[in-house]
Every structure is written in C-alpha cells, then in structure tokens.
GUTI-473913 format. One line per field, with one value per atom (N, C-alpha, C): atom name; residue in one letter; x, y, z; residue number from 1. Coordinates in pm, whole numbers, plus 50000, padded with zeros to 5 digits. Example, Ala and Ser with C-alpha at 12.3 -4.5 7.8 and 13.67 -1.06 7.14 Angstrom:
<rs>
atom (N;CA;C;N;CA;C)
res (A;A;A;S;S;S)
px (51319;51230;51320;51285;51367;51290)
py (49431;49550;49670;49775;49894;50003)
pz (50780;50780;50780;50708;50714;50787)
n (1;1;1;2;2;2)
</rs>
This chain:
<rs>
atom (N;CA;C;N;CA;C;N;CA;C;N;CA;C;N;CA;C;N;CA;C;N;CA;C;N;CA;C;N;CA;C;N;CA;C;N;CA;C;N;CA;C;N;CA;C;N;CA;C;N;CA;C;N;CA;C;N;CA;C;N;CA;C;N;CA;C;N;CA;C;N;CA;C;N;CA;C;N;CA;C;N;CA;C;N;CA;C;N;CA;C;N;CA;C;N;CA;C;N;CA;C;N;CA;C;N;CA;C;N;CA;C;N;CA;C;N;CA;C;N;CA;C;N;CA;C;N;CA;C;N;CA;C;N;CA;C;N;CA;C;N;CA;C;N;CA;C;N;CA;C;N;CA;C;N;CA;C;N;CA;C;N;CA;C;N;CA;C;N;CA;C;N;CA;C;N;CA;C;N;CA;C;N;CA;C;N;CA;C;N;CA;C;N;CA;C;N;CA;C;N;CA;C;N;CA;C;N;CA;C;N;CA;C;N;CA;C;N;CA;C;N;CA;C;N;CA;C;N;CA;C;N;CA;C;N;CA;C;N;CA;C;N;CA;C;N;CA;C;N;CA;C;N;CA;C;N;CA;C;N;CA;C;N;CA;C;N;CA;C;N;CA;C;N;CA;C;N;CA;C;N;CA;C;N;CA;C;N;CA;C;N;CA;C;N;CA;C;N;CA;C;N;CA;C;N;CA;C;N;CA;C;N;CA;C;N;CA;C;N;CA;C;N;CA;C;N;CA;C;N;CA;C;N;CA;C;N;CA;C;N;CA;C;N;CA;C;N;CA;C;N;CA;C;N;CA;C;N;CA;C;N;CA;C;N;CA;C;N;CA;C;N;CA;C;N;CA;C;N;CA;C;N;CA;C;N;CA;C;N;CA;C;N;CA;C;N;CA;C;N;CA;C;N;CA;C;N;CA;C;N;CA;C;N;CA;C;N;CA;C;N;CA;C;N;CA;C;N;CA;C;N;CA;C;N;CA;C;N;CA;C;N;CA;C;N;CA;C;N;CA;C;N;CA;C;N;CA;C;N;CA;C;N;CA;C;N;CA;C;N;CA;C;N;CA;C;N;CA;C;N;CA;C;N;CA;C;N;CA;C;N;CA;C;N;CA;C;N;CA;C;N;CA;C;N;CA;C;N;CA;C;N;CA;C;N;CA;C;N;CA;C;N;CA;C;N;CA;C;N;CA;C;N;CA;C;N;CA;C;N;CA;C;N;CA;C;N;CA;C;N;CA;C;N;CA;C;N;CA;C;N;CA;C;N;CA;C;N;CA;C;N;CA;C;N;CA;C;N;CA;C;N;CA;C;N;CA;C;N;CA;C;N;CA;C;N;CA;C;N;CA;C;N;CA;C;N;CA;C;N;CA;C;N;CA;C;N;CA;C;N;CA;C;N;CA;C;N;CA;C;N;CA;C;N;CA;C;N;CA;C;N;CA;C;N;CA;C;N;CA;C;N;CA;C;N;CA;C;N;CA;C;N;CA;C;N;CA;C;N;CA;C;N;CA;C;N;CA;C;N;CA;C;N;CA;C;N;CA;C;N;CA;C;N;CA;C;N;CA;C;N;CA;C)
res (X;X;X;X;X;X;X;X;X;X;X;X;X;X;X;X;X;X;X;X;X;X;X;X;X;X;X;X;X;X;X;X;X;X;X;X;X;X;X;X;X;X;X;X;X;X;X;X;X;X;X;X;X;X;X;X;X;X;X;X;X;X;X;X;X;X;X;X;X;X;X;X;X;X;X;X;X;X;X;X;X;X;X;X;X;X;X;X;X;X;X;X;X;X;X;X;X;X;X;X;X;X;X;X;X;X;X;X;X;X;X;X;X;X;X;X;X;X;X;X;X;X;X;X;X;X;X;X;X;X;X;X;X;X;X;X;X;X;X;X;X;X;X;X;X;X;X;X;X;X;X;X;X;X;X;X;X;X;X;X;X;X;X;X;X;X;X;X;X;X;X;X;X;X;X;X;X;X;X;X;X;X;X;X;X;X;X;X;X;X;X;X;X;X;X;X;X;X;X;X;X;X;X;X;X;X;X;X;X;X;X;X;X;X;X;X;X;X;X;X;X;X;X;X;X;X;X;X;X;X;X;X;X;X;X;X;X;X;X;X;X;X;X;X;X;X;X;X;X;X;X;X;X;X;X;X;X;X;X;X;X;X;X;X;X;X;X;X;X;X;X;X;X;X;X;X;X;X;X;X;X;X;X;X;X;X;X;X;X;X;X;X;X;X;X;X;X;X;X;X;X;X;X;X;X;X;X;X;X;X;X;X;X;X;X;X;X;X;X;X;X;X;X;X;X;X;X;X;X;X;X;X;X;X;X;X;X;X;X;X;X;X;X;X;X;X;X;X;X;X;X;X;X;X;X;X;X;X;X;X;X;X;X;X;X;X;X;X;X;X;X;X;X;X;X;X;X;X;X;X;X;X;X;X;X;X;X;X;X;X;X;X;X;X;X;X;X;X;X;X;X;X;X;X;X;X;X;X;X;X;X;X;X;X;X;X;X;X;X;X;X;X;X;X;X;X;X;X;X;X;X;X;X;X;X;X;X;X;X;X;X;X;X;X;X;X;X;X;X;X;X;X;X;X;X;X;X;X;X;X;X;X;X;X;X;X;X;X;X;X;X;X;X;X;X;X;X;X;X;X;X;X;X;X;X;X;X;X;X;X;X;X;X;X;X;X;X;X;X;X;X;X;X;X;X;X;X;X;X;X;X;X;X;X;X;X;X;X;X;X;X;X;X;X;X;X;X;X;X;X;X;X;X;X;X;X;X;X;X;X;X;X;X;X;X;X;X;X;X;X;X;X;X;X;X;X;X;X;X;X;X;X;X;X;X;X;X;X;X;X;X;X;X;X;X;X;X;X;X;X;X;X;X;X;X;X;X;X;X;X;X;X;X;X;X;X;X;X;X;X;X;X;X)
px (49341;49277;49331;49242;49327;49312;49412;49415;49395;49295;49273;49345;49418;49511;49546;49610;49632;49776;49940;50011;50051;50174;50158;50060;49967;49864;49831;49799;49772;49767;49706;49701;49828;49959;50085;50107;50022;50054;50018;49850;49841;49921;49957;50051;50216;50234;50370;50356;50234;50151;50199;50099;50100;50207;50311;50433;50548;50490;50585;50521;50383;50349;50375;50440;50422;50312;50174;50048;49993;50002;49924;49832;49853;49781;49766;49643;49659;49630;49697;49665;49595;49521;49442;49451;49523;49512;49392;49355;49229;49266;49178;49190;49069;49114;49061;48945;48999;48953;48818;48859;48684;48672;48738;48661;48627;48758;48731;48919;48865;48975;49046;49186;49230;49217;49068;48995;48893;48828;48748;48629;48656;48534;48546;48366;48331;48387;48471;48550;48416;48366;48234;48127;48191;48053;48190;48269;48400;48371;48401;48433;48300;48195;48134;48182;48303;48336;48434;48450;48515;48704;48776;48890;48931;49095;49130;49215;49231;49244;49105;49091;48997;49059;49034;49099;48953;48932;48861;48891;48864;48919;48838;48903;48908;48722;48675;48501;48421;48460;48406;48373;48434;48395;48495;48453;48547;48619;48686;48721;48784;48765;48807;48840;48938;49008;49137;49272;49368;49455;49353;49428;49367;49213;49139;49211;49224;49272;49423;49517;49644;49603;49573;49509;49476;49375;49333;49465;49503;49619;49721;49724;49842;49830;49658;49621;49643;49653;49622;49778;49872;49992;50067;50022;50026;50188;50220;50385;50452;50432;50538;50520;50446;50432;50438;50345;50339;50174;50170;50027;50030;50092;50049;49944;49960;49785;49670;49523;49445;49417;49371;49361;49468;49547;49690;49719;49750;49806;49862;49984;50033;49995;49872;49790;49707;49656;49561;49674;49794;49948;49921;49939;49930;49794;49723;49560;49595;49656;49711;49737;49889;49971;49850;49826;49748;49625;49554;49430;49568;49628;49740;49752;49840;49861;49761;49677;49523;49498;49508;49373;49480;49584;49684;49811;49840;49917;49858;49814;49737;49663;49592;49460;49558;49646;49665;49783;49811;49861;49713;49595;49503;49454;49488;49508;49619;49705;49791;49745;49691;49611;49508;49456;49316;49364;49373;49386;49278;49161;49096;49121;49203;49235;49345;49290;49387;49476;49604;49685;49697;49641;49569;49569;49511;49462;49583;49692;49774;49932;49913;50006;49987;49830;49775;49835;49822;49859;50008;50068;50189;50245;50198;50237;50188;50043;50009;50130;50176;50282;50427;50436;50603;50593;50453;50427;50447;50357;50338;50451;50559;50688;50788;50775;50880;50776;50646;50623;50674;50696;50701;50880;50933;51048;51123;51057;51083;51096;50949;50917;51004;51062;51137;51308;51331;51452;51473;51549;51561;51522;51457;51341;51399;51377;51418;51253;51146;51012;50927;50794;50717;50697;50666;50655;50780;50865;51002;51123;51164;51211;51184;51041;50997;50914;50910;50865;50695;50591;50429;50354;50254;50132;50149;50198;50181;50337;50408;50556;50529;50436;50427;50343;50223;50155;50214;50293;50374;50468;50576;50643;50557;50430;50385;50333;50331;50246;50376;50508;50606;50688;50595;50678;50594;50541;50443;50507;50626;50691;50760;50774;50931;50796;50700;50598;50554;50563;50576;50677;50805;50937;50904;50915;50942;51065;51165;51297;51234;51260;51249;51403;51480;51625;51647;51485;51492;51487;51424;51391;51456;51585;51690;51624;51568;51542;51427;51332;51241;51284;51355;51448;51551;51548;51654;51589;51440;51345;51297;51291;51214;51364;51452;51581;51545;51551;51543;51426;51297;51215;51184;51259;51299;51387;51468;51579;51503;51342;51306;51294;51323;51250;51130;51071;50910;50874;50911;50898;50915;51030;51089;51025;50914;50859;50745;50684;50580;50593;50693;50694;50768;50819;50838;50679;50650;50490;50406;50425;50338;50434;50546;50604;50635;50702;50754;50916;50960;51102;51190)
py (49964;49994;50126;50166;50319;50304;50353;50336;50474;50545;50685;50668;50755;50759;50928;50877;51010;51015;51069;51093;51086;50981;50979;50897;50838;50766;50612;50533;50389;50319;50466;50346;50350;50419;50362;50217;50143;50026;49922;49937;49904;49965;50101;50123;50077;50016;49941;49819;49769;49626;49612;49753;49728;49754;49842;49848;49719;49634;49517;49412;49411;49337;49344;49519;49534;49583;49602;49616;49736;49756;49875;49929;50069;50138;50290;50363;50502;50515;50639;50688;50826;50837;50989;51050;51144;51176;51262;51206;51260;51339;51484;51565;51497;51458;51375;51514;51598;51696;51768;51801;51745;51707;51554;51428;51475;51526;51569;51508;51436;51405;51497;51468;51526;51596;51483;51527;51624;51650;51765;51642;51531;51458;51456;51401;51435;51234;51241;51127;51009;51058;50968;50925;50945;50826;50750;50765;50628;50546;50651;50536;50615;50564;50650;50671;50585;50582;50704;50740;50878;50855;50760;50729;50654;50693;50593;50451;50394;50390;50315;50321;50260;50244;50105;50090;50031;50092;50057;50000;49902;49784;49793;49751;49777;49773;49693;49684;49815;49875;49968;49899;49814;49769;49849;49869;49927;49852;49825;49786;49874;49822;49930;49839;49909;49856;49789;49849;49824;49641;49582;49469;49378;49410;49354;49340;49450;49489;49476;49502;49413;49269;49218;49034;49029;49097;49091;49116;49209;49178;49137;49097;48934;48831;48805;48652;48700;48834;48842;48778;48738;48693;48642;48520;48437;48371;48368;48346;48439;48553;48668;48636;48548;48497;48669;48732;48861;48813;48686;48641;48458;48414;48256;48185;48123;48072;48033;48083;48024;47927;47946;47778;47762;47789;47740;47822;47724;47794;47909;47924;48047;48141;48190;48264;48323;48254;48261;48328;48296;48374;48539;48533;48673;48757;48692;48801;48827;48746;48754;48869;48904;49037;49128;49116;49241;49279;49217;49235;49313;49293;49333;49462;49465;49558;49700;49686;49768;49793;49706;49704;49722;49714;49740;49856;49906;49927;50104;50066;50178;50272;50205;50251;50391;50271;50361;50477;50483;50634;50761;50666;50799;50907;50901;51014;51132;51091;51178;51279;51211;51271;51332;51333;51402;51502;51649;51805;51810;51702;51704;51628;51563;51441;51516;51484;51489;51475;51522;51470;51321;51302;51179;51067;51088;50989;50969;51097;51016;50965;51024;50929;50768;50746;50604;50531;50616;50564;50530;50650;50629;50472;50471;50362;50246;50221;50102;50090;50163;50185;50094;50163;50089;49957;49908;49792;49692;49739;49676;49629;49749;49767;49665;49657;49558;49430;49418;49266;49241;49298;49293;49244;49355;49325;49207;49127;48995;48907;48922;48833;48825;48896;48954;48892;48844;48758;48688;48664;48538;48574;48690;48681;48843;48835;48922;48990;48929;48970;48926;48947;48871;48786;48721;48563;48490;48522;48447;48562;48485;48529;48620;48558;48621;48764;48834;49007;49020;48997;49016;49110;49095;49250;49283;49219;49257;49330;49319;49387;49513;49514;49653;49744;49670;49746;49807;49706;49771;49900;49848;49943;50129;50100;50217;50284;50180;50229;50320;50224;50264;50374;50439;50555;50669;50642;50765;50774;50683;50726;50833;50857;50995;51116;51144;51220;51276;51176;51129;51155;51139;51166;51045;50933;50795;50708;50725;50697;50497;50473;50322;50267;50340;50269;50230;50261;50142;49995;49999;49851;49842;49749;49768;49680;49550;49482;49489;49603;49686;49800;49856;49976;49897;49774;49708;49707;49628;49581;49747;49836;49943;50017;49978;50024;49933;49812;49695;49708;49716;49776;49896;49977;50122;50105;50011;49987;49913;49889;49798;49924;49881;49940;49991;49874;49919;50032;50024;50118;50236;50239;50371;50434;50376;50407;50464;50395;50419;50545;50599;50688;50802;50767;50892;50942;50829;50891;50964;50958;51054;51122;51159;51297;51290;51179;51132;51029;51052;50993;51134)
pz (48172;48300;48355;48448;48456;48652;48700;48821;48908;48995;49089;49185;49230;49344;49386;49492;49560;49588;49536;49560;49735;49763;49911;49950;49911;49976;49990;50014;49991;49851;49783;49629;49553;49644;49585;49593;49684;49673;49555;49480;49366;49269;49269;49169;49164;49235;49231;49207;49225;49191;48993;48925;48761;48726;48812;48784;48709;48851;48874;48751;48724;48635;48486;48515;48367;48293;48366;48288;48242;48112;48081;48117;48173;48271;48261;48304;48328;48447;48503;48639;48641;48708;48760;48856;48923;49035;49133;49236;49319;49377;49428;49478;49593;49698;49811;49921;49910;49977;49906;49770;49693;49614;49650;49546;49414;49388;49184;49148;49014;48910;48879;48866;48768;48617;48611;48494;48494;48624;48633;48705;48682;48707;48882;48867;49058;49092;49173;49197;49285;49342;49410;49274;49173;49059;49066;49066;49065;49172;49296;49415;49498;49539;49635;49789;49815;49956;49925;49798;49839;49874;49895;49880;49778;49788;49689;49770;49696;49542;49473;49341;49259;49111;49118;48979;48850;48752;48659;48555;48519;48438;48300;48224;48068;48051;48082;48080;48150;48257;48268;48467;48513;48637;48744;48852;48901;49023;49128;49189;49334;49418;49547;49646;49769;49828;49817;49843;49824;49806;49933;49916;49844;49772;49739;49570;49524;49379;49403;49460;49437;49429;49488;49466;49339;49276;49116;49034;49087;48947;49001;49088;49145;49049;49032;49003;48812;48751;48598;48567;48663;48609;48722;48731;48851;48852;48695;48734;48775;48735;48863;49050;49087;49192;49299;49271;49348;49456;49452;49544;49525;49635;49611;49536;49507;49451;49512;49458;49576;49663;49691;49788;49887;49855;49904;50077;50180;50275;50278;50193;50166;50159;50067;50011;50116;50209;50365;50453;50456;50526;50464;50311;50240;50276;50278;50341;50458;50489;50672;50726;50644;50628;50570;50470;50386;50518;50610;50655;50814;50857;50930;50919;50808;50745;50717;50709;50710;50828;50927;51055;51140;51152;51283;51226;51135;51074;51036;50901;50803;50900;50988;51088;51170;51223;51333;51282;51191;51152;51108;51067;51008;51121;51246;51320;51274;51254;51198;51101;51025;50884;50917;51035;51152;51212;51125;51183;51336;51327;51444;51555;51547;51635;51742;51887;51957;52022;52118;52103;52165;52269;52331;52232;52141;51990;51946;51908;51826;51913;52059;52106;52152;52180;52133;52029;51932;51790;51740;51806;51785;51852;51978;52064;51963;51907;51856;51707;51666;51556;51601;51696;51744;51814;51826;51886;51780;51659;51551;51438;51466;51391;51493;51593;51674;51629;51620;51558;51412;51368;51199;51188;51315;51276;51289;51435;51455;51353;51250;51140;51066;51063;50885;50934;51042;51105;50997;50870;50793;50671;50651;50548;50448;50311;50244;50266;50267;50228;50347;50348;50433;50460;50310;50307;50276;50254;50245;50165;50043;49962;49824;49789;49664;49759;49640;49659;49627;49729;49708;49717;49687;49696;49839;49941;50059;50105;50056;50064;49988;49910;49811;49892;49991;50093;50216;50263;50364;50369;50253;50197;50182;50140;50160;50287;50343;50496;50555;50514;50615;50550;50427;50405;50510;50542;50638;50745;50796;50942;50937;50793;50833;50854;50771;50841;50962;51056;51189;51310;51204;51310;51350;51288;51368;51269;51343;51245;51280;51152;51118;51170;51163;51203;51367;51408;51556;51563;51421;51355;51285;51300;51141;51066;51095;50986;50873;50987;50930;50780;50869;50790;50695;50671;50571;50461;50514;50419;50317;50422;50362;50184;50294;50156;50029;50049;49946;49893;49922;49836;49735;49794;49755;49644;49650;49531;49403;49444;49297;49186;49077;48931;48964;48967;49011;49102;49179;49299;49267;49200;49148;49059;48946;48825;48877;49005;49093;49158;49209;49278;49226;49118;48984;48948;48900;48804;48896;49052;49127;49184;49120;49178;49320;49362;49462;49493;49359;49337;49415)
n (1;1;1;2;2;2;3;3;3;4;4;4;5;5;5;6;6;6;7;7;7;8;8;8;9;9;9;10;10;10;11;11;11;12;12;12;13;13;13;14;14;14;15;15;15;16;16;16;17;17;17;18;18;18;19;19;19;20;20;20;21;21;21;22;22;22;23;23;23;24;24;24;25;25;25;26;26;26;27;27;27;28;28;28;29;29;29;30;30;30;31;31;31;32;32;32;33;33;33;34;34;34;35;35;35;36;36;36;37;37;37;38;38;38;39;39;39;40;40;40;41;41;41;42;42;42;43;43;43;44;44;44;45;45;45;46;46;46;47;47;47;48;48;48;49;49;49;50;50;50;51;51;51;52;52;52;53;53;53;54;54;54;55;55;55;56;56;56;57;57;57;58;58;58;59;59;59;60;60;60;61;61;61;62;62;62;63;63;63;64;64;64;65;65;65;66;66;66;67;67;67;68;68;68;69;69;69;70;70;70;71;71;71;72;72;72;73;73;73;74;74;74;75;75;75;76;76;76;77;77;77;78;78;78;79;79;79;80;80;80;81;81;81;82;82;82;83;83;83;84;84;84;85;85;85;86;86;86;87;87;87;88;88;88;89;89;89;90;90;90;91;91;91;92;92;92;93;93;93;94;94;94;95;95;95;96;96;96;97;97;97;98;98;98;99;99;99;100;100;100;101;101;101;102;102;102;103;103;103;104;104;104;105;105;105;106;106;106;107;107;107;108;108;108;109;109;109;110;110;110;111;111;111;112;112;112;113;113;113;114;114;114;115;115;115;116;116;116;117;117;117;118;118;118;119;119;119;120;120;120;121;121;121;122;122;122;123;123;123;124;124;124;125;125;125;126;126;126;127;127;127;128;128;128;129;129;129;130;130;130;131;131;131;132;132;132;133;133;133;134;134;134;135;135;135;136;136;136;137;137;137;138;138;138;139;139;139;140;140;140;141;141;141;142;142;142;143;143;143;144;144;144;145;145;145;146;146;146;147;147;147;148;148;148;149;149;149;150;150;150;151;151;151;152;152;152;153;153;153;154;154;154;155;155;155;156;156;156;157;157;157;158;158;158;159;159;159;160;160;160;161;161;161;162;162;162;163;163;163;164;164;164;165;165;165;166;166;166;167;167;167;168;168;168;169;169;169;170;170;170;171;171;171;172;172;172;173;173;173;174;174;174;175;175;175;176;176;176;177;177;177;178;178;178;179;179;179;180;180;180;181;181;181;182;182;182;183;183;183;184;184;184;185;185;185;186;186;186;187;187;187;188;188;188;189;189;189;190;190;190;191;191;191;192;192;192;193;193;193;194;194;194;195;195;195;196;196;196;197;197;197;198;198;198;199;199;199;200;200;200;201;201;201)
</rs>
C-alpha cells in the first residue's frame, strides 16, 4: 500500500499507524500547494479533496481521511490492540477521541496555516486550543494513553496535532500531563521511523 502525505501534516498520524504495525508500505510526498506527487503526478486523481492523507491499498482503492484509515489498519491486526474491537464500548470511546481530536483540536489550529486569516480568528483559536488542552489534560490523570494503558490510533493522532504547538509559541509544559504524554510518545520506535522518513527526526 503506499501512503500520500505531507511532511508536518496530519497524515503523520497514519504514518505512525504502518509504522507501529509493521506494514509494508510506500510513502509519496504531496506538494499541497499544487496538488502534484512527488512523482510528478496531479495529486487530485488520488484524492479529489485535494489533502492528505490518502492511502491506496494494494487493489488500487483508495482511502481518505485520517481517522477513517488509521481504523483500517487498526482492524488489519487487531492483536496489536492499536483500536478496540468493533462493537465494543471502547471502540465508540476511540471515535470519541479521534472525532475530538479533528473537530475541536485539528480545526482550530488551521487558522494558523491561513496567511489570510485574521488576527481576530486566530486568537479565537488560540483560546479554543488551551481550552481543549486543559480538557485533555484532566483526562490523561492516571492514564499513560487516552484510553488507558495500551498505545491507539488516537494517541498517534493527537501526538501529531500537538506537534503544531511549538509552531504557535504555545509551550505544552502548561499542561504537564499533556507535555508528559507528548515525550512518551516521542520516545516510540515508531514514531521515530515516522518522523525520520519525512525528514522530521
């Protein structure tokens, strides 16, 4: 399967996903600004929404949306327990975080990333950030991970969201337990292989 991404961007989070699984993989990097591959190819016959990430799977199908495709290859190796099993309470907890994570989280930094946005917008944003980071940090009282102890697609999402604070000038060490979690993830293999291969170790 080969995975499109953008260095710095959200689809570090599937790529710490095949990392952790182990799964043979290629990566491509997008030039987001005009939607061309690394390969020369025009990146919108991949993804027509024009972001990444998109991962295309050995058949030729493609897949989009970050928390949608960490879930897929959660479930291709369900004993690494990187996604509860369906059905299961737990699992409805993990969309929980992941849909969180996106819609309160991800959102409100893409002003930042908006040369048009003003300043109005991103001190909004900033505020919805440190709101969101004092909820998170409460959670994590007890907890090596989100959901407990074991390490999920949704710890691999976060982890990336919350590399965008130093961007920001928003020191995470207001949130220690925030800023604990963000070290301990940082210390996986995975992580590290992830953020080597896009020139970000």
């Amino acid at each position: 399967m080969k995975l499109y991404l953008t260095p710095g961007a959200c689809s570090l989070s599937p790529h710490i996903v095949l990392e952790e699984l182990g799964i043979a993989h290629e990566i491509e990097f997008v030039n987001l600004k005009d939607k061309v591959t690394a390969s020369g190819a025009n990146y919108l016959g991949v993804n027509p929404k024009g972001y990444v990430p998109a991962l295309q799977l050995d058949d030729g199908e493609v897949l989009t949306e970050g928390p949608a495709i960490v879930q897929y290859l959660a479930d291709l190796q369900p004993e690494k327990k990187l996604a509860p099993p369906n059905g299961s309470v737990a699992r409805y907890k993990l969309q929980g975080w992941l849909n969180f994570i996106g819609t309160e989280l991800h959102k409100s930094f893409s002003p930042f990333f908006n040369p048009a946005a003003p300043h109005e917008m991103k001190a909004l944003a900033r505020a919805n950030i440190e709101r969101r980071l004092g909820y998170i940090n409460e959670q994590l009282e007890g907890r090596e991970h989100l959901l407990g102890e074991d390490f999920t697609v949704a710890d691999a999402y976060l982890f990336t969201v919350l590399g965008w604070a130093k961007g920001i000038e928003l020191d995470l060490a207001r949130w220690p337990r925030v800023a604990d979690f963000q070290a301990r993830v940082a210390a996986r293999p995975a992580v590290k292989r992830a953020l080597e291969s896009e020139g970000k170790s």
